[in-house]
N, C-alpha and C positions, 0 to 999 in steps of 0.2 A: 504494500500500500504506500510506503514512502516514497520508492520510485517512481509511481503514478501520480504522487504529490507534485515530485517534484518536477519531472515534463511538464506537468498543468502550468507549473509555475516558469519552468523555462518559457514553454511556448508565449505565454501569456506577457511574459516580462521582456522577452527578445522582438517580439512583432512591436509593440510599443517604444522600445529603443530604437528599433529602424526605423519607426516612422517621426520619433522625437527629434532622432539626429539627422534625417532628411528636412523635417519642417525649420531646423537649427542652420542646413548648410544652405539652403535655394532661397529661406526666409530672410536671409542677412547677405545676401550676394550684392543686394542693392536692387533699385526701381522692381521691388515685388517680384523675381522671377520664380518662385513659386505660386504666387498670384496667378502670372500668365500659364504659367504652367498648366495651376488644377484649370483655371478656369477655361483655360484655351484649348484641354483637353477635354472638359467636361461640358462645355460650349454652353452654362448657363447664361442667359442673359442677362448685363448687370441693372437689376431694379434695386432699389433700395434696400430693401430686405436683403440681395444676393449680394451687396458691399465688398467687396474683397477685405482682409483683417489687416491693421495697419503692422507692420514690420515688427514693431515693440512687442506688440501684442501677441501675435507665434510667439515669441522669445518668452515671454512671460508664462504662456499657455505648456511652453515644450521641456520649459526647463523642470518640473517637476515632476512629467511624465519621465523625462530620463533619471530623474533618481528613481522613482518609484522602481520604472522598468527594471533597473539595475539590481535594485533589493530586492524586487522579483527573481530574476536570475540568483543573486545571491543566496536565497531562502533554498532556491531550488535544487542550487548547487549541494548545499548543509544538508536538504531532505535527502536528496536520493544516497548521499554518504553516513546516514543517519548519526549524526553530530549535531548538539547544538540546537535542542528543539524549538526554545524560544525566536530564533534567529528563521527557523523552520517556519512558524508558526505567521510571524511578522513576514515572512515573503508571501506567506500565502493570504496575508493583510492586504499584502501591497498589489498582488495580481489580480484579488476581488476588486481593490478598486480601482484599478485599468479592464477586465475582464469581466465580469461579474458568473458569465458562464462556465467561465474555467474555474476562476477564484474557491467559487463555491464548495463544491467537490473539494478541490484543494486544502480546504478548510478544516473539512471534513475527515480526509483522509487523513491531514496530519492531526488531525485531533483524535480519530481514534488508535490512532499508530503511536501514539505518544510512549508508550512501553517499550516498542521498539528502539529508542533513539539512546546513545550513554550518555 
């Protein structure tokens, strides 16, 4: 059960870092080329509602998905080597709330697995 924790946790905490450190490198290149990016790919039309987010704002929005991601990965890391269950426990904190579908489970599973861990 901890290894299944801990993939939940990987997968859930790695998709979220690539997508932190994508919105971190194309959102900060300058004049929005992440902007043109999603939008140019995604061809919404800009009404007001569909605004593109100012530069700042990614960077503020990404930067905490990249720790989270990470302590995801981290938790996941400690789960599946079952060390460290508090550390276990808190990644599977962190991947609910990037995740919620994975998280869950993950919660779970380190929670009943807890005997397992030294």
């Amino acid at each position: 059960m901890t290894k299944a924790a801990g993939a939940l946790n990987i997968i859930s905490g790695a998709t979220h870092l690539l997508g932190a450190v994508f919105v971190l490198i194309f959102g900060w290149l300058g004049d929005g080329v992440f902007n043109i990016l999603w939008y140019g790919m995604v061809g919404t039309p800009l009404t007001p509602l569909t605004q593109p987010l100012p530069q700042e704002v990614q960077g503020i929005v990404a930067i905490p998905v990249l720790i989270l991601g990470l302590l995801a990965i981290l938790g996941g890391i400690y789960s599946m080597k079952r060390r460290v269950w508090g550390l276990a426990l808190a990644g599977s904190i962190c991947g609910t709330l990037l995740t919620w579908f994975l998280g869950i489970p993950a919660i779970i599973l380190t929670m009943v697995s807890k005997r397992e861990f030294e």
